[in-house]
BAVEXMI-868057 format. One record per residue (C-alpha): residue number from 1; residue in one letter; x, y, z. Coordinates in steps of 0.1 Angstrom, whole numbers, plus 5000, padded with zeros to 4 digits. Each point is the difference from the previous one (the first is absolute). Layout:
BEGIN
+-----+------+------+------+------+
: pos : code :   px :   py :   pz :
+-----+------+------+------+------+
: NUM :    a :    X :    Y :    Z :
...
+-----+------+------+------+------+
This chain:
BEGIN
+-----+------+------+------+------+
: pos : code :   px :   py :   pz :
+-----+------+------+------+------+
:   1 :    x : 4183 : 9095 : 7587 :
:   2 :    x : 5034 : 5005 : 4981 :
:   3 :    x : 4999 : 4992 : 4960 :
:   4 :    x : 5023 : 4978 : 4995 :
:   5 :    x : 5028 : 5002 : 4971 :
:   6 :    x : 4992 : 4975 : 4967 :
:   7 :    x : 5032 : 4980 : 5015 :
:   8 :    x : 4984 : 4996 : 5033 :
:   9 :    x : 4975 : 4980 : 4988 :
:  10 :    x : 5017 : 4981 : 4975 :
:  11 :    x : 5024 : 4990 : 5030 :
:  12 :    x : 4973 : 4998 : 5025 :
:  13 :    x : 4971 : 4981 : 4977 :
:  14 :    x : 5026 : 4984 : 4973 :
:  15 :    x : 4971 : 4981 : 4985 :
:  16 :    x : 4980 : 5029 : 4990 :
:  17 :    x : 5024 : 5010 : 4975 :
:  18 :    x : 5005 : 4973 : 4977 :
:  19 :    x : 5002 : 5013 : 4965 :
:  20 :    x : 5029 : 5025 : 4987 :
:  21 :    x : 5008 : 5021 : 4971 :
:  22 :    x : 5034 : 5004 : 4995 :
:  23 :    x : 5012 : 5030 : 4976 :
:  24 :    x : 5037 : 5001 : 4996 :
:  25 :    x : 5012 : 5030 : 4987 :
:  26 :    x : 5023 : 5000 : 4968 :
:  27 :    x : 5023 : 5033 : 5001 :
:  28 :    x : 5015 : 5014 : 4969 :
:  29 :    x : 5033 : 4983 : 5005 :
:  30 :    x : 4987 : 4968 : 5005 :
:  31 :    x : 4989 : 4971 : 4977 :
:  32 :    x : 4963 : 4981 : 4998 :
:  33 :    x : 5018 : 4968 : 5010 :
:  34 :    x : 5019 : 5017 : 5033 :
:  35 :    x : 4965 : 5014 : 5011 :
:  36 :    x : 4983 : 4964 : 4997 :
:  37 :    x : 5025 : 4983 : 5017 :
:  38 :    x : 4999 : 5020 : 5027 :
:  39 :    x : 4962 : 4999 : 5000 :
:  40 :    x : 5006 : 4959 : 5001 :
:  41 :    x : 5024 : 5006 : 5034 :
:  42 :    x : 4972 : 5022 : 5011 :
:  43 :    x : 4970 : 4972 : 4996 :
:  44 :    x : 5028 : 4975 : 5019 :
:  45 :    x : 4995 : 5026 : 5028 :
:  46 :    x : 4965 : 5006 : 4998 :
:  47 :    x : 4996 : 4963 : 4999 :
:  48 :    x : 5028 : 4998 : 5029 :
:  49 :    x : 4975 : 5021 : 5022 :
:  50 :    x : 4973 : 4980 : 4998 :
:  51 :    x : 4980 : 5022 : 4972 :
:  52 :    x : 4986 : 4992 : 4960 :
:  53 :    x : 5011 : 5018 : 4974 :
:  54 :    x : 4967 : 5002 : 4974 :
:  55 :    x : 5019 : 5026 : 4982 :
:  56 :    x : 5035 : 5013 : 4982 :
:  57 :    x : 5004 : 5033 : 4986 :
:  58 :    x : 5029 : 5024 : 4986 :
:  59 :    x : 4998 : 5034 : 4999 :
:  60 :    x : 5025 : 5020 : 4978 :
:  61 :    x : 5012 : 5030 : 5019 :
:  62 :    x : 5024 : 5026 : 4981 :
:  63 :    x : 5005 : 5022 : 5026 :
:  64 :    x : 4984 : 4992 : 5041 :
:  65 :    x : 4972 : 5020 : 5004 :
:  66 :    x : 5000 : 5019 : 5042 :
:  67 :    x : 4959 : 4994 : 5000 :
:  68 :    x : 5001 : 4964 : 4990 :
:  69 :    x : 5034 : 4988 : 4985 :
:  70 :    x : 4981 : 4993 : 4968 :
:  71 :    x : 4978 : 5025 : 4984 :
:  72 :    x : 4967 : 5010 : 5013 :
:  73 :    x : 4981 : 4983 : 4969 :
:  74 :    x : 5021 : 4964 : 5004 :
:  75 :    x : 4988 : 5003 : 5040 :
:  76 :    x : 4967 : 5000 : 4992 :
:  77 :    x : 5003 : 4974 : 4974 :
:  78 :    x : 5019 : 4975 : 5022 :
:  79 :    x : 4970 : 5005 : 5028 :
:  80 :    x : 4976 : 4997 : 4971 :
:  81 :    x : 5015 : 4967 : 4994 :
:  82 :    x : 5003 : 4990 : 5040 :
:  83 :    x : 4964 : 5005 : 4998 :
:  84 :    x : 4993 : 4975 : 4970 :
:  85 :    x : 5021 : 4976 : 5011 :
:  86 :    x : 4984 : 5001 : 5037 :
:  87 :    x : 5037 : 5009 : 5020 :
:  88 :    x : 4995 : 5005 : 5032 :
:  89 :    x : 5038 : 5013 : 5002 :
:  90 :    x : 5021 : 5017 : 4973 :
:  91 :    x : 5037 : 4991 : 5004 :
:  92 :    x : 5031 : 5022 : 4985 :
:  93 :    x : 5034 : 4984 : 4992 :
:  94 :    x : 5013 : 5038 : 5008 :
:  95 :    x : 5002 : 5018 : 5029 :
:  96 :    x : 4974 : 5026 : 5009 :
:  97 :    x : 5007 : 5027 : 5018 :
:  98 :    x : 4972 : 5007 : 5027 :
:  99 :    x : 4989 : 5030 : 4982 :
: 100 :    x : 4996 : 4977 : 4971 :
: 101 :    x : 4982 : 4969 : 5018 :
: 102 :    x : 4972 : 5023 : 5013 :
: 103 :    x : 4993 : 5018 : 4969 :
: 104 :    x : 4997 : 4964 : 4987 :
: 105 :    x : 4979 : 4994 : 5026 :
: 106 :    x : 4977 : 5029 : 4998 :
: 107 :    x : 4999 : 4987 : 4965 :
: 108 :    x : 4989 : 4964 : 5006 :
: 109 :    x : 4981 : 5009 : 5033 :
: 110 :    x : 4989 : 4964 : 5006 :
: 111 :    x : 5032 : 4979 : 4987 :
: 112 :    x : 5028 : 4998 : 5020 :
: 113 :    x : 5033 : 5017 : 4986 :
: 114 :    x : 5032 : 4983 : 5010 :
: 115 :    x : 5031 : 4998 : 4983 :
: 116 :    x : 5033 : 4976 : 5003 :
: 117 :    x : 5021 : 5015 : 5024 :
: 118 :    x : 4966 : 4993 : 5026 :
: 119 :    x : 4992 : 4964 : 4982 :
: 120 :    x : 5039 : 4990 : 5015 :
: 121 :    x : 4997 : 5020 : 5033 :
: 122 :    x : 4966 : 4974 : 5004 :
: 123 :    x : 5023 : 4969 : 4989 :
: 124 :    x : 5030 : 5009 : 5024 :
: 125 :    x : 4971 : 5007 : 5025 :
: 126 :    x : 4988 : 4960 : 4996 :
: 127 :    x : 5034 : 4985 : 4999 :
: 128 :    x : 5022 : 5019 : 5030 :
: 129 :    x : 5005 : 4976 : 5026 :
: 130 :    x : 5027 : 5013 : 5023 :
: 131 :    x : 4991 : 5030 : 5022 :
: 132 :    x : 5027 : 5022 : 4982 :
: 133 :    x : 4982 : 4993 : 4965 :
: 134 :    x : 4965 : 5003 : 5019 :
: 135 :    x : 5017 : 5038 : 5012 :
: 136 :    x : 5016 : 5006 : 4963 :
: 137 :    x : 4966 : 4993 : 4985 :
: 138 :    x : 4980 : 5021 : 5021 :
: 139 :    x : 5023 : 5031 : 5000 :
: 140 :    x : 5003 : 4998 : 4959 :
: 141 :    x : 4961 : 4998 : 5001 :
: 142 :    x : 4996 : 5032 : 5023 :
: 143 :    x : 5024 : 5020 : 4979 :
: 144 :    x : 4982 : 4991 : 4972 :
: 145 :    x : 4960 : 5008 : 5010 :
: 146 :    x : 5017 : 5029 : 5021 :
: 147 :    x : 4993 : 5025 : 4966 :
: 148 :    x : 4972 : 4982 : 4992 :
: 149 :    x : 4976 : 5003 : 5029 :
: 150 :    x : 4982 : 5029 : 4985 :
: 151 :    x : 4978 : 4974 : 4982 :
: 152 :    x : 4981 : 4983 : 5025 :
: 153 :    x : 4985 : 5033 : 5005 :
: 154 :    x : 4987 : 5011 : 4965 :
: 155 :    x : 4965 : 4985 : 5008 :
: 156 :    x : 4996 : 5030 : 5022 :
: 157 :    x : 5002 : 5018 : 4973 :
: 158 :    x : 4977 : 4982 : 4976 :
: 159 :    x : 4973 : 4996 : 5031 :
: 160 :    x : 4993 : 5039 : 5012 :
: 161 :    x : 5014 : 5020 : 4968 :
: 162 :    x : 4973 : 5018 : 4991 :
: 163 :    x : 4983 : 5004 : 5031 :
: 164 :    x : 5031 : 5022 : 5017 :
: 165 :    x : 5035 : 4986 : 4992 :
: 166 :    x : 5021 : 5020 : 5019 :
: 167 :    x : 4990 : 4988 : 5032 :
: 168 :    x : 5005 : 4962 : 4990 :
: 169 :    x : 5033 : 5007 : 4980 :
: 170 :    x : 5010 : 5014 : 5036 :
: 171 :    x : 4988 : 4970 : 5016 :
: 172 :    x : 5013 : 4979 : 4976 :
: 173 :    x : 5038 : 5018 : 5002 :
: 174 :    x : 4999 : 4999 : 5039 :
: 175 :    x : 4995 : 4962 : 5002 :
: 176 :    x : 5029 : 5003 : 4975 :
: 177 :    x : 5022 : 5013 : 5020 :
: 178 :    x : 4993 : 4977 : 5028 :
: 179 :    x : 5004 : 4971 : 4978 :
: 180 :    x : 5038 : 5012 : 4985 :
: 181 :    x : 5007 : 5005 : 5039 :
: 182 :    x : 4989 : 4963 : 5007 :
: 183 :    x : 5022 : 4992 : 4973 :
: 184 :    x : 5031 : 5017 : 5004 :
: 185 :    x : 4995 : 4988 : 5035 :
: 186 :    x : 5000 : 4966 : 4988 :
: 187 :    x : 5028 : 5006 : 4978 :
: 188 :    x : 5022 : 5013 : 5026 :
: 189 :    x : 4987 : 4970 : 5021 :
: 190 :    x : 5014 : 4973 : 4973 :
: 191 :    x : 5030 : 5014 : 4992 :
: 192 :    x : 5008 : 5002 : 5042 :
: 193 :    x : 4993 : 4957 : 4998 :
: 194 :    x : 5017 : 4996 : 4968 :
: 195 :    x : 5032 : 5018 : 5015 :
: 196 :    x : 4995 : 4978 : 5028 :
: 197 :    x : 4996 : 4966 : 4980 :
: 198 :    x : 5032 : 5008 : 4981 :
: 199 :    x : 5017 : 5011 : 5027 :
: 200 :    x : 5000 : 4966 : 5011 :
: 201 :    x : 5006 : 4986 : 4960 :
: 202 :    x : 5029 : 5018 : 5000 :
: 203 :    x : 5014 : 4984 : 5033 :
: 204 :    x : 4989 : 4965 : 4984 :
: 205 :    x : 5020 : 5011 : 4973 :
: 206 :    x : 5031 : 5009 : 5012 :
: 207 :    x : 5003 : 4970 : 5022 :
: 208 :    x : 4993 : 4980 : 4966 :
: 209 :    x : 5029 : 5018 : 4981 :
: 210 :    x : 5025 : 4992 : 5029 :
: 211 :    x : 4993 : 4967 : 4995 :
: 212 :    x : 5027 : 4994 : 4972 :
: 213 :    x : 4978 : 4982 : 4977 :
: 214 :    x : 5000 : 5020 : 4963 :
: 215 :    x : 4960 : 5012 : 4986 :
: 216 :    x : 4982 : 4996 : 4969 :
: 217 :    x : 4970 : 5015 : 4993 :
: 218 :    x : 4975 : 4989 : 4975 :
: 219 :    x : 4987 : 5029 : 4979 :
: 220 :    x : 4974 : 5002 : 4972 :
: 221 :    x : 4968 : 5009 : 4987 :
: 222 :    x : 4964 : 4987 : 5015 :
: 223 :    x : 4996 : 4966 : 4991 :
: 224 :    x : 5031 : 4994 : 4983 :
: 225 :    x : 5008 : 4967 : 5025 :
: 226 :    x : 5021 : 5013 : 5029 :
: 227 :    x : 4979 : 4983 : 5028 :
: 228 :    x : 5003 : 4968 : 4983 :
: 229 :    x : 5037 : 5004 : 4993 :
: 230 :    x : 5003 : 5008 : 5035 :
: 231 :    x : 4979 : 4970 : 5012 :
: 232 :    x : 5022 : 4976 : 4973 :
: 233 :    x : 5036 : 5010 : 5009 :
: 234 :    x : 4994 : 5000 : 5042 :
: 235 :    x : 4964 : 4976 : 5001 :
: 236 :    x : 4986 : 5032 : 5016 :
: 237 :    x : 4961 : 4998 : 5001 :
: 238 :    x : 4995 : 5041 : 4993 :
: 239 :    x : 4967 : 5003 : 4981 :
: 240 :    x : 5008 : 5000 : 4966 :
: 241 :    x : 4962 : 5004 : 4981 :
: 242 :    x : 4995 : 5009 : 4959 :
: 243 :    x : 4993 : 5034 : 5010 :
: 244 :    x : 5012 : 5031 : 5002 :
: 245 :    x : 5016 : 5015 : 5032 :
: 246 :    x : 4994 : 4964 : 5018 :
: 247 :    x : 5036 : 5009 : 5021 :
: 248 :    x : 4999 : 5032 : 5017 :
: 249 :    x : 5020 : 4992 : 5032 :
: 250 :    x : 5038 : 4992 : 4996 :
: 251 :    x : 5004 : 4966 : 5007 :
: 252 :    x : 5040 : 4990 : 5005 :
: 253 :    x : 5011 : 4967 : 4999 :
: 254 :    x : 5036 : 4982 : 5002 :
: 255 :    x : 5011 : 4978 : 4973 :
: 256 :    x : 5034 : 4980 : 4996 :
: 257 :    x : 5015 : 4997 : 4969 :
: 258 :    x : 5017 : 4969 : 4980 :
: 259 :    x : 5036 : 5016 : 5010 :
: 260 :    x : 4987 : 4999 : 5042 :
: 261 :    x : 4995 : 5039 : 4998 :
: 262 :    x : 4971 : 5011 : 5021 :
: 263 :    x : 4975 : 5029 : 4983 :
: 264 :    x : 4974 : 5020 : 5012 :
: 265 :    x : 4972 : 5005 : 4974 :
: 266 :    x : 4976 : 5022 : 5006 :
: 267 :    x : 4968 : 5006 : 4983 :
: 268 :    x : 4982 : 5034 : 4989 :
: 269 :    x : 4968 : 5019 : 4991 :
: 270 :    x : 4994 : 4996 : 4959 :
: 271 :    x : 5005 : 5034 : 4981 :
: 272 :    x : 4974 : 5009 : 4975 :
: 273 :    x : 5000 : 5029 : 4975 :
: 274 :    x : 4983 : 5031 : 5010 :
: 275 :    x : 5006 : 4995 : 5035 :
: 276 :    x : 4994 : 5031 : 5022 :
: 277 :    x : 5032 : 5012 : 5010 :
: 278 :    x : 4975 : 5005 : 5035 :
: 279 :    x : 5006 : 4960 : 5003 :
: 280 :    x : 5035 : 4999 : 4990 :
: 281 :    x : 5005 : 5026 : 5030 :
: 282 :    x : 4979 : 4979 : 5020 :
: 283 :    x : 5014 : 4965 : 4996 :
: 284 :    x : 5039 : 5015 : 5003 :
: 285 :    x : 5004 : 4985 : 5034 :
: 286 :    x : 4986 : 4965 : 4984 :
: 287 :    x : 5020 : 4999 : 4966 :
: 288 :    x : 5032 : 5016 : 5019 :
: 289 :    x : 5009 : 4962 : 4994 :
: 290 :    x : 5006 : 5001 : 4970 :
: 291 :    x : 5020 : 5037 : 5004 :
: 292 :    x : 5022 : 4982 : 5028 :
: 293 :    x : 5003 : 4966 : 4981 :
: 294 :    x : 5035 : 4989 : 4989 :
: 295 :    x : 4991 : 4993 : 4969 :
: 296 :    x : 4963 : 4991 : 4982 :
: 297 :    x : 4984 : 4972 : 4976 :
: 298 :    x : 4972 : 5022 : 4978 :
: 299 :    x : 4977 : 4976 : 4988 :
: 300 :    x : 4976 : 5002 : 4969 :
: 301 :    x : 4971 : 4983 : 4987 :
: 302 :    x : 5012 : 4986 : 4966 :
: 303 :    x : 4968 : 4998 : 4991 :
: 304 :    x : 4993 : 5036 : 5003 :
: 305 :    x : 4992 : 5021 : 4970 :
: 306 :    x : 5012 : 5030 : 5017 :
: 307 :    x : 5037 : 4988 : 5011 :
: 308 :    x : 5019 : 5028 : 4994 :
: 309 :    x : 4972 : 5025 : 5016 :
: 310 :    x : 4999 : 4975 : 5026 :
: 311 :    x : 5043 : 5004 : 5005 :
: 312 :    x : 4997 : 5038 : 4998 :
: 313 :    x : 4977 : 5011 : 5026 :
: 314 :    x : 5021 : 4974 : 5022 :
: 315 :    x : 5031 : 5021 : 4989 :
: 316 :    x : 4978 : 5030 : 5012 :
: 317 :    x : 4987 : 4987 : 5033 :
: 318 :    x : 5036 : 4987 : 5011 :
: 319 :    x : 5015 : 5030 : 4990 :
: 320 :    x : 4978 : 5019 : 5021 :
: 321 :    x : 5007 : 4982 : 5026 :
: 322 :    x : 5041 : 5003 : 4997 :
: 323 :    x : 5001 : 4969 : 4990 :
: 324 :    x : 5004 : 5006 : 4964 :
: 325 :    x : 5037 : 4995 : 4993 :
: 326 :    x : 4996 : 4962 : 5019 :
: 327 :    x : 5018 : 4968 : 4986 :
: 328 :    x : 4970 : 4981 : 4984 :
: 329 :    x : 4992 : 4965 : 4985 :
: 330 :    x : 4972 : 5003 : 4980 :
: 331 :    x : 4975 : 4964 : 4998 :
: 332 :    x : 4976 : 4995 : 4977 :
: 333 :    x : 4973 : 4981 : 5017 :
: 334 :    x : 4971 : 4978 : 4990 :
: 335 :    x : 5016 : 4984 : 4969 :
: 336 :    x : 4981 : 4964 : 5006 :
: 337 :    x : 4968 : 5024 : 4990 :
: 338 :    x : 5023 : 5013 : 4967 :
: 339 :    x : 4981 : 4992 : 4965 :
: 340 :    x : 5019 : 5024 : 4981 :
: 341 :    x : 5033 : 4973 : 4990 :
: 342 :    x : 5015 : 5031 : 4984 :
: 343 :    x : 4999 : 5022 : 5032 :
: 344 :    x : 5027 : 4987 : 5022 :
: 345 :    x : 5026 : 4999 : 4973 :
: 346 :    x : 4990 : 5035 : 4992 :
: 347 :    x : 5000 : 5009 : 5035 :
: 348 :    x : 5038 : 4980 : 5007 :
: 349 :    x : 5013 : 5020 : 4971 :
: 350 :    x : 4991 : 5032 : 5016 :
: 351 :    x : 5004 : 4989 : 5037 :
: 352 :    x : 5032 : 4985 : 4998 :
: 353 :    x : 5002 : 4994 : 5034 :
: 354 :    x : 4970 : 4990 : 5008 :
: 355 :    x : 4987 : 4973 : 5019 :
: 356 :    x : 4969 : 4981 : 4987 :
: 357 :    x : 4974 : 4980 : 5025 :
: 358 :    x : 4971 : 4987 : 5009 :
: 359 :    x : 4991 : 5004 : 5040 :
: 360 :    x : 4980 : 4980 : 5006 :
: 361 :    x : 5006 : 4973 : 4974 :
: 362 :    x : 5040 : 5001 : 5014 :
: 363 :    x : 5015 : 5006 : 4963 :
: 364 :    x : 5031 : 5020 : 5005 :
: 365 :    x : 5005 : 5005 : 5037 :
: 366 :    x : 5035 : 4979 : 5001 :
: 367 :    x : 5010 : 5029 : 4976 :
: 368 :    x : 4991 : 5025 : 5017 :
: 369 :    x : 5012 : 4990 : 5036 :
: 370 :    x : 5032 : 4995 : 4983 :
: 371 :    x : 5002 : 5036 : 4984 :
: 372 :    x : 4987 : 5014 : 5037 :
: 373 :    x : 5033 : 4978 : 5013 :
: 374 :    x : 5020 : 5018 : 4976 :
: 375 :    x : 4985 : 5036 : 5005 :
: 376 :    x : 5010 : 4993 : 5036 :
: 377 :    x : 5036 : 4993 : 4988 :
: 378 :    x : 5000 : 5037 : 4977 :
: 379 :    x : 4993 : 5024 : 5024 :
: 380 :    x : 5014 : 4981 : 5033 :
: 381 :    x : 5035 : 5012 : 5013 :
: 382 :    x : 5026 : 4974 : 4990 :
: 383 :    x : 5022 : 4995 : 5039 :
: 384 :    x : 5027 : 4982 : 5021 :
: 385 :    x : 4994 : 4993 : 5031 :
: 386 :    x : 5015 : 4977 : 5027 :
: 387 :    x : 4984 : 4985 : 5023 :
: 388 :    x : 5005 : 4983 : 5032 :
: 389 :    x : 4990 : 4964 : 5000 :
: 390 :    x : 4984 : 5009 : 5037 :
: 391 :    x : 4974 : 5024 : 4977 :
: 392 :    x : 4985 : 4978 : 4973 :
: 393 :    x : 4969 : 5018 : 5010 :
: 394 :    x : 5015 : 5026 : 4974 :
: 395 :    x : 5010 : 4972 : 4977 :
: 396 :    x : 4962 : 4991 : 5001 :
: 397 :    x : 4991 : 5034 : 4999 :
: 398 :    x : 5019 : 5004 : 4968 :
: 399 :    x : 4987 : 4969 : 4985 :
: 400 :    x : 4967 : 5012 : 5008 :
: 401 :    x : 5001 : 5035 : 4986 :
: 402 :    x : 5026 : 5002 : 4974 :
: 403 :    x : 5017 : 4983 : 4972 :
: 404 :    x : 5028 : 4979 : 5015 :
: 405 :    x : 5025 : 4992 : 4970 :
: 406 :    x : 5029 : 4986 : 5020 :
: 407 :    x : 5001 : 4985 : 5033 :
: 408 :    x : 5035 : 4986 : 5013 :
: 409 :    x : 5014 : 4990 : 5036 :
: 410 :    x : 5034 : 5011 : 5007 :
: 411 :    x : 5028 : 4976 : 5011 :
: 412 :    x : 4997 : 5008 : 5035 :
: 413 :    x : 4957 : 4989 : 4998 :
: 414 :    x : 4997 : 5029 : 5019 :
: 415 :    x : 4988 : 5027 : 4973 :
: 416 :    x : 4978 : 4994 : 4971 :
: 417 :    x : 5005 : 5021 : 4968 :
: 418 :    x : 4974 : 5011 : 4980 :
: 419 :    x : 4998 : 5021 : 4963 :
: 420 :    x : 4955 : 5012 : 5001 :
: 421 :    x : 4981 : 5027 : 4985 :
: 422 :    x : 4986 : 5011 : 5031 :
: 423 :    x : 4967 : 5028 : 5002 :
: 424 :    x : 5006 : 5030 : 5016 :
: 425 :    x : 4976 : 4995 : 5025 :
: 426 :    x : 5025 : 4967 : 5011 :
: 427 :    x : 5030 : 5021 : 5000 :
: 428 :    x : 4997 : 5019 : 5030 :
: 429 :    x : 4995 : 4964 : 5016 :
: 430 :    x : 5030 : 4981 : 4990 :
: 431 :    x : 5026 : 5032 : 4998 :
: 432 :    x : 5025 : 4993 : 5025 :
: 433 :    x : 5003 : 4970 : 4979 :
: 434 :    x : 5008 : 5018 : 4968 :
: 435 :    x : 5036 : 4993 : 4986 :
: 436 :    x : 4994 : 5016 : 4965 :
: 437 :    x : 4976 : 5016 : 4975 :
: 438 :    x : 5010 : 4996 : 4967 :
: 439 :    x : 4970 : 5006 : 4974 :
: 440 :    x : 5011 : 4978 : 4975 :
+-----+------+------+------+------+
């Protein structure tokens, strides 16, 4: 019978890991405060994943250790303390690399070793719904226990070592080998079906952008509101839950705005600091939305401690994805749960442009449909175009896609006369009705 990995079981038998140490580790460029607020995002998605957290620890690191990223003497003090505090799993805020995790391992030898990059790889694993997150999910996972199958077979070791070990450590390697050719099998597997899947996203896709109706895309950081944004400008239903990563599958929806303008909005997977770029490469296909959007609302918890942390790593993410140098409305969300009276004038001083709302309370939304209105009319193509009375299907298209400012019928009533900002994906449409394109 196979050992299983310490993430096996936790996934397998969730329940019979239900107390966790988290260590964050504080490196010389960083302050006490940084480390415990990630340590706090970390606990969110411990808790997120169904585990307790009994215990929070920092260790000080001035220069990553190969063995054990901290030093040998802090390892053993940290397992020491695992111990006292009766942790069945010791969680890292950092990354360890699978040399790392099973020195850690061979350390602890009956806590599990996990760190965070596996804690959201277990989250995404609950929430994907769609069959190309289901596929993302599994592939990332793959890559990422790839390097770190090695492990499951240590007990090999530990069983026979003194009684002969070269013949177990053979054994041991050979069912190795067949385990990384199961894998890589499996790999090669997933990525054939992902292809596949998008394949078939991408045909969804383009069908969607030749129907002349401009896209926003509502970026942002886990939890920061975007479901129930989403949910409050279009009366979507999308699964918007206090937690983090609670959207994981792009959900678009169509929205028309005060001046008549139709909008797609579409809604995206949270970012969160420290996320393997493994995922980001994994969820491209998903969060192309927001890399293909016309233009994006970024929304932020005002209630955040870590705003401008939270703003950066979605500077990072988008610009990643190409989607960096997007025009962007920036909303701070969740201001009906504001008890700081100081912070939104603070936060309007800095943010000039800014809109301020509640999503689910419904404060601020005629603002901000009225600034996506007039992000429409910034970026849209300002055209004449005359056309038949015989077509008002183009007249309606216009009207539908575009920001008519000027509609007159000719003295004949055989033409109408039109002045819109029109979206590029309508100007292909209505061409041969184009008299003039003045951009003023």
């Amino acid at each position: 019978m196979k050992h299983k990995t310490n993430l096996q079981v936790i996934r397998e038998s969730p329940r019979m890991v239900e107390k966790a140490l988290l260590v964050g580790i504080q490196h010389i460029d960083e302050s006490t405060e940084h480390t415990w607020d990630m340590l706090d995002e970390l606990t969110e998605l411990t808790d997120t994943l169904g585990v307790g957290v009994i215990g929070r620890i920092i260790a000080k690191v001035t220069k990553p250790t190969p063995k054990f990223l901290t030093g040998s003497g802090k390892a053993e003090e940290i397992i020491a303390h695992a111990r006292d505090v009766n942790a069945d799993v010791v969680i890292f805020d950092d990354s360890l690399s699978p040399a790392q995790q099973r020195n850690w391992e061979s350390l602890s030898t009956d806590i599990a070793i996990i760190d965070r990059q596996e804690v959201i790889l277990d989250i995404f694993g609950q929430r994907a719904k769609t069959r190309e997150a289901e596929l993302q999910i599994a592939l990332a996972r793959a890559r990422y226990d790839l390097p770190r199958l090695k492990r499951r077979w240590t007990h090999l070791h530990r069983q026979r070592g003194a009684a002969g070990g070269h013949g177990m450590r053979g054994e041991g390697e050979q069912q190795l080998e067949v385990d990384a050719r199961l894998v890589r099998r499996r790999i090669a597997r997933l990525e054939t079906q992902l292809s596949d899947v998008r394949k078939k996203r991408e045909v969804q896709r383009r069908k969607r952008m030749k129907r002349p109706v401009p896209n926003c895309a509502i970026v942002g950081y886990t939890n920061a509101g975007k479901s129930s944004l989403l949910n409050a400008l279009t009366g979507a239903d999308v699964l918007a839950e206090d937690k983090l990563f609670a959207t994981l599958d792009p959900t678009i929806r169509r929205i028309v705005l005060p001046n008549q303008q139709e909008l797609l909005l579409s809604d995206t997977v949270g970012f969160i600091r420290k996320l393997p770029h493994g995922l980001i490469e994994a969820f491209k296909a998903t969060l192309e939305e927001a890399a293909l959007a016309d233009f994006l609302i970024e929304v932020i918890d005002i209630n955040s401690p870590a705003i401008d942390e939270h703003h950066q790593t979605t500077c990072e993410v988008l610009d990643e994805l190409g989607g960096g140098g997007k025009t962007r409305i920036m909303v701070f969300n969740k201001i009906d749960a504001l008890t700081d009276e100081f912070r939104l004038g603070q936060l309007s001083r800095r943010f000039e442009n800014a809109v301020f709302i509640s999503a689910r309370g419904g404060d601020g939304l005629d603002r901000l449909q009225n600034r996506l209105a007039d992000e429409l009319g910034r970026f849209l193509d300002l055209t004449r175009l005359t056309v038949p009375v015989a077509r008002y299907d183009i007249v309606a298209l216009l009207h539908r896609s575009s920001q008519v400012f000027e509609e007159i019928m000719d003295e004949s009533g055989d033409y109408i006369h039109l002045k819109a900002a029109v979206p590029a994906q309508t100007l292909n449409a209505v061409k041969e009705f184009i008299t003039d394109m003045p951009r003023s």
